[in-house]
C-alpha positions in Angstrom: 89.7 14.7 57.5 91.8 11.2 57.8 90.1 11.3 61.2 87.0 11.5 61.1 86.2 7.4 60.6 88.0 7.0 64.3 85.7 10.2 65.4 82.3 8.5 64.4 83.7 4.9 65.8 84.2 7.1 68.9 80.8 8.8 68.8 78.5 6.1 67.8 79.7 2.9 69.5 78.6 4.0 72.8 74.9 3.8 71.0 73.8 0.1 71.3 71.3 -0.3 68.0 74.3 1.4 65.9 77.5 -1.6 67.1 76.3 -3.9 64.9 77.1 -1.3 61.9 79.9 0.3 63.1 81.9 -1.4 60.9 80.8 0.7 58.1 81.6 4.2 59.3 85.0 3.1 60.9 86.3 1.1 57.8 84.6 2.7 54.3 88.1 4.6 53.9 89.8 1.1 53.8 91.1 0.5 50.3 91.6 -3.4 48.6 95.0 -3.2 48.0 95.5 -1.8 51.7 96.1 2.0 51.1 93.4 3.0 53.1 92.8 4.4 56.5 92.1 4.2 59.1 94.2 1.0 59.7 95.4 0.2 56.6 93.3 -2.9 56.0 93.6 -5.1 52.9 90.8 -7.4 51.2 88.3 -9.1 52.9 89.7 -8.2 56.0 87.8 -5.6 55.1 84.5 -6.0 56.3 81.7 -6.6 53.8 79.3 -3.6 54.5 82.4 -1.1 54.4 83.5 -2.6 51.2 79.6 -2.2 49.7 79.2 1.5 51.3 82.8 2.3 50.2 81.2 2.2 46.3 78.2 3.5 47.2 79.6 7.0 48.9 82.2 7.2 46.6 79.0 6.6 43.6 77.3 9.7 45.7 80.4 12.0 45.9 81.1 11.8 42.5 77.8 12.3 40.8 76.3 15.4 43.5 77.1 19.2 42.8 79.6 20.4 45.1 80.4 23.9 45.7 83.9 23.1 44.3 82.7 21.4 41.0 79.7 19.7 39.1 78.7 16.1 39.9 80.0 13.8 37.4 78.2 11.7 34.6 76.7 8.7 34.9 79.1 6.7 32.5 82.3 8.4 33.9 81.3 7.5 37.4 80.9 4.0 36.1 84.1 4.0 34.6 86.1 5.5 37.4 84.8 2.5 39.8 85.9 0.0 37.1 89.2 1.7 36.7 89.6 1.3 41.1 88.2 -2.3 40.7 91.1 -4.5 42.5 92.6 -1.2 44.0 89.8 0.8 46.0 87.6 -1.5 45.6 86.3 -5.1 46.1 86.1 -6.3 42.4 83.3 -8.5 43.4 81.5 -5.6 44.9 82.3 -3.8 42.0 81.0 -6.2 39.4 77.3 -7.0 41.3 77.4 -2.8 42.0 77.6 -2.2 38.4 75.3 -4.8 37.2 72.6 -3.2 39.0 72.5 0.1 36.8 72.3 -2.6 33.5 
C-alpha cells in the first residue's frame, strides 16, 4: 500500500499529457510536518496540487461507504481536517478548503 504513489509515478510518467500532474499522484501521501511517504517531504516542498488533493482524497475517504465502515459526517469530516491542520495538512490549504463548504 506505502507503494503504490512510486507505482503510479512509474506507470503514468511515461504518458506525456499526464507529467505535468504527476506531482499529485507521487506526493498526496506527503504529510506537512514530513511524516509522509513516499519521501518524506515537509511543507511547501510539498508541491501545491498534492497538498490540495491530499485534502480532497482524504475529504472523499472519509465521507464514502466502505465495505469496512459508514462514510463519516459532514461536521466530523470538517473537524478531523482542522484537527490535521499544521500536521497532515497545509494549514493554508486547509483554511481556503474549508471556507468553501461556508
Amino acid at each position: 500500500m506505502r507503494r503504490h504513489p512510486e507505482y503510479a509515478y512509474e506507470l503514468l510518467s511515461p504518458v506525456e499529457f499526464l507529467r505535468l500532474a504527476l506531482d499529485i499522484p507521487y506526493c498526496h501521501h506527503e504529510k506537512w510536518d514530513g511524516s509522509g511517504y513516499p519521501r518524506g517531504l515537509r511543507g511547501e516542498s510539498i508541491p501545491l496540487a498534492a497538498r490540495i488533493f491530499a485534502v480532497a482524497d482524504v475529504w472523499d475517504a472519509l465521507r464514502s461507504d466502505r465495505p469496512y465502515r459508514k462514510g463519516w459526517e459532514e461536521e466530523k469530516v470538517r473537524d478531523h481536517i482542522r484537527e490535521q491542520s499544521g500536521i497532515h495538512f497545509d494549514p493554508r490549504v486547509v483554511e481556503v478548503f474549508l471556507s468553501l463548504g461556508d
